[in-house]
N, C-alpha and C positions, 0 to 999 in steps of 0.2 A: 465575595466571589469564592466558589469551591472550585476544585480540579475535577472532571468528569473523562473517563474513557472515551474514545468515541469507537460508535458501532459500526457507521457508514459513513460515506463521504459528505463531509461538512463546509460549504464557503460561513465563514463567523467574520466578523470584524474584517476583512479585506484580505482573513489568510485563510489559505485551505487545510483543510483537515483530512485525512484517512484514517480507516480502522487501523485500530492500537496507538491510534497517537492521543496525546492529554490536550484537553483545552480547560480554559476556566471561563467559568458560563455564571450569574447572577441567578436568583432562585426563581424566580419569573420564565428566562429563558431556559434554563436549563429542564424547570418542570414540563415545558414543551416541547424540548427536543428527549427527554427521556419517555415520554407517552408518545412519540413519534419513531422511537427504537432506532433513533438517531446515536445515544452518548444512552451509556450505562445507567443506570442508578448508583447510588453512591455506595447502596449498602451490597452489591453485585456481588456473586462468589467469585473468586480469581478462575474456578475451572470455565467460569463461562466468555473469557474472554478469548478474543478471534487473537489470532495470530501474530506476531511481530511483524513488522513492513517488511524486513529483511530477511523473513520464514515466506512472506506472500512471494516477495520476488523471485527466491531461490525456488519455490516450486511453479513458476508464471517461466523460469528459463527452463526447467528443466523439461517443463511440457512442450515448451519451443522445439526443443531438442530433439524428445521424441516422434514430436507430429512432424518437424522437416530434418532429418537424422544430415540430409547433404547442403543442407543452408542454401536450397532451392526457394523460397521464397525472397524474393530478391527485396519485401520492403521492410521484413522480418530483419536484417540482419545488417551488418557493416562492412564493408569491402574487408577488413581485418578478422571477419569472424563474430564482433563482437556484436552482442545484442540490439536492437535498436529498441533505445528508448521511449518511443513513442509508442511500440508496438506491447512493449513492455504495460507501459502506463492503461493501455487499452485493455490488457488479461487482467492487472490489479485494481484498475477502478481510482489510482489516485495518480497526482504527477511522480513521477520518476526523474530527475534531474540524470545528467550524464557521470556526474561526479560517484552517485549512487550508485546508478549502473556497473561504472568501470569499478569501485572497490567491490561490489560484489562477486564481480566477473570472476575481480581476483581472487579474491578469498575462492571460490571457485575452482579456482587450478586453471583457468583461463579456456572451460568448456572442454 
């Protein structure tokens, strides 16, 4: 079993995968999801990899931010301001857990 990148959203084995996260894949599978532009190749350059999960979010909030500046979308957002998760997960393509959400928020400065 090698470690491969992945390119796009991946269900493997019972867990899910997003771009930038590692899975390890057997040569069999892995040759299939690499000719599928599923998971990297192994010998990939680092310039061609996508983004950090928490580079995808930071800019999946910040376009929230933009396209509704008064947090008029009432399913976009949380009675506190804060992002909704779901809405989140729908702009990056992968789950977004609330956990993730709220520390990014933070790091954030709180929008």
């Amino acid at each position: 079993m090698k470690s491969f990148r992945v390119l796009d959203r991946l269900n493997h084995d019972g867990k899910r995968y997003g771009p930038g996260d590692t899975v390890k894949l057997d040569a069999d599978t892995a040759d299939h999801l690499v000719d599928a532009g599923v998971v990297a190749p192994p010998s990939a350059p680092d310039a061609e990899q996508p983004p950090p999960r928490t580079e995808l979010l930071r800019e999946a909030v910040n376009a929230m931010l933009a396209e509704d500046p008064e947090r008029a979308q009432k399913d976009w957002w949380l009675n506190d301001g804060r992002p909704e998760a779901r809405e989140l997960a729908r702009r990056v393509g992968f789950d977004v857990s609330a956990k993730e959400r709220d520390a990014l928020w933070a790091e954030m400065g709180g929008g």
